[in-house]
C-alpha positions in Angstrom: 22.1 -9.7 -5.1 23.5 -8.3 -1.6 26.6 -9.7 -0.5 25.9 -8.4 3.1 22.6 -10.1 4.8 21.3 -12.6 6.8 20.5 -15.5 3.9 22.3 -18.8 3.9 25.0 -17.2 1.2 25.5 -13.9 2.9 27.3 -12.5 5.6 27.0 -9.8 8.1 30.6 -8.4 9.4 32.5 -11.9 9.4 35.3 -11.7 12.5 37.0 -15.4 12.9 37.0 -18.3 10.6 38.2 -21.6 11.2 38.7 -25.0 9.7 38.0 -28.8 10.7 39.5 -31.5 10.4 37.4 -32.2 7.2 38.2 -29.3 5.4 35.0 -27.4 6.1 34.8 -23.9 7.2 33.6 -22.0 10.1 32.4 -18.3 9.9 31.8 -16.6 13.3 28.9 -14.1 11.4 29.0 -11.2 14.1 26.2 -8.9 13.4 23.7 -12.1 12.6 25.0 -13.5 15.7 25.8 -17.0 14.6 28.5 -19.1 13.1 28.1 -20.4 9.5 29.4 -23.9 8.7 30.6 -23.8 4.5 30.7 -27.9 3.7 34.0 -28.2 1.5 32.6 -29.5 -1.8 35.6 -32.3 -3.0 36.2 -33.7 0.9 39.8 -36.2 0.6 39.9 -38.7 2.9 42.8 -37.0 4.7 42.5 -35.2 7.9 44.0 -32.0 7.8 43.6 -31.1 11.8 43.5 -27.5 11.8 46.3 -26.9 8.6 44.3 -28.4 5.7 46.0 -28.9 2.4 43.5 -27.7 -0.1 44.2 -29.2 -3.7 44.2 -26.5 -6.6 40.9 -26.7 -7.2 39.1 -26.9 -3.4 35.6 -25.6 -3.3 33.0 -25.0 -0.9 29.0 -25.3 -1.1 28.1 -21.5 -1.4 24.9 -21.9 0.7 26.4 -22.0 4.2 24.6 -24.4 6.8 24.1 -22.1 10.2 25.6 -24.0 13.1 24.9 -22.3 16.3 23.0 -19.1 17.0 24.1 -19.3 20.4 26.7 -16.4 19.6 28.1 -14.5 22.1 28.8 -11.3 20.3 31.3 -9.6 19.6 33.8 -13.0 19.3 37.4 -12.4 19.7 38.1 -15.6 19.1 37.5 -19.2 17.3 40.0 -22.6 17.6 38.7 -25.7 16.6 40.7 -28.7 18.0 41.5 -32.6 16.9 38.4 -33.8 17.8 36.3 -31.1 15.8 35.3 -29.5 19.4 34.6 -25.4 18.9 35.7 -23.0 20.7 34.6 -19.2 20.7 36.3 -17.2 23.4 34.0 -14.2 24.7 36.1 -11.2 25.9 33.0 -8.7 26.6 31.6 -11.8 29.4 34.7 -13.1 30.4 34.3 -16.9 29.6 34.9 -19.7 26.2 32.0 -20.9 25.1 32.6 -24.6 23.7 30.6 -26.7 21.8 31.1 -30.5 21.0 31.4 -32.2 17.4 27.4 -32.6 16.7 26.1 -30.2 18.6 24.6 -27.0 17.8 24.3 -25.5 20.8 26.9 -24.7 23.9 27.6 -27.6 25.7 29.9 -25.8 28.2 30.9 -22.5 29.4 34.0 -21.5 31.1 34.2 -18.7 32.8 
């Protein structure tokens, strides 16, 4: 099997990842142009905000979930806040794109 592709388990030049507050992990997946979402396996009911504390044996579900392909690419950036809120700053256009906890697609730009 390929490690680099476009399937659900693969990734394609991987610039900025990021955690929520639940432990799961964001890929910003440059050359397929989205951002993969990797659901943490053994979720604690703590909230971690941006610093989790992973017990010894965290794991994540291998088959990532593709959360936005809304990419503006090349990222140089990715903070997700308190609230779960993304943000992917876009140096080449000059702006953050931001999108809300639940949404899959930009629900604002700044510019």
């Amino acid at each position: 099997m390929s490690t680099t592709g476009s399937a659900s388990n693969q990734l394609n030049f991987p610039t900025t990842l990021n955690f929520d507050s639940y432990g799961n992990l964001f890929v910003v997946d440059q050359n397929n142009a989205r951002i993969q979402k990797f659901v943490q396996l053994n979720i604690t009911n703590e909230h971690s905000y941006n610093q989790p504390m992973f017990c010894s044996n965290a794991s994540w579900d291998p088959n990532a979930i593709t959360f936005s392909y809304n990419v503006s690419i090349p990222s140089t950036g990715m903070f997700i806040d308190t609230n779960n809120t993304i943000y992917i700053a876009d140096g080449i256009n000059g702006r953050i794109q931001i999108w809300l906890t639940g949404s899959t697609n930009p629900t604002k730009i700044l510019s």
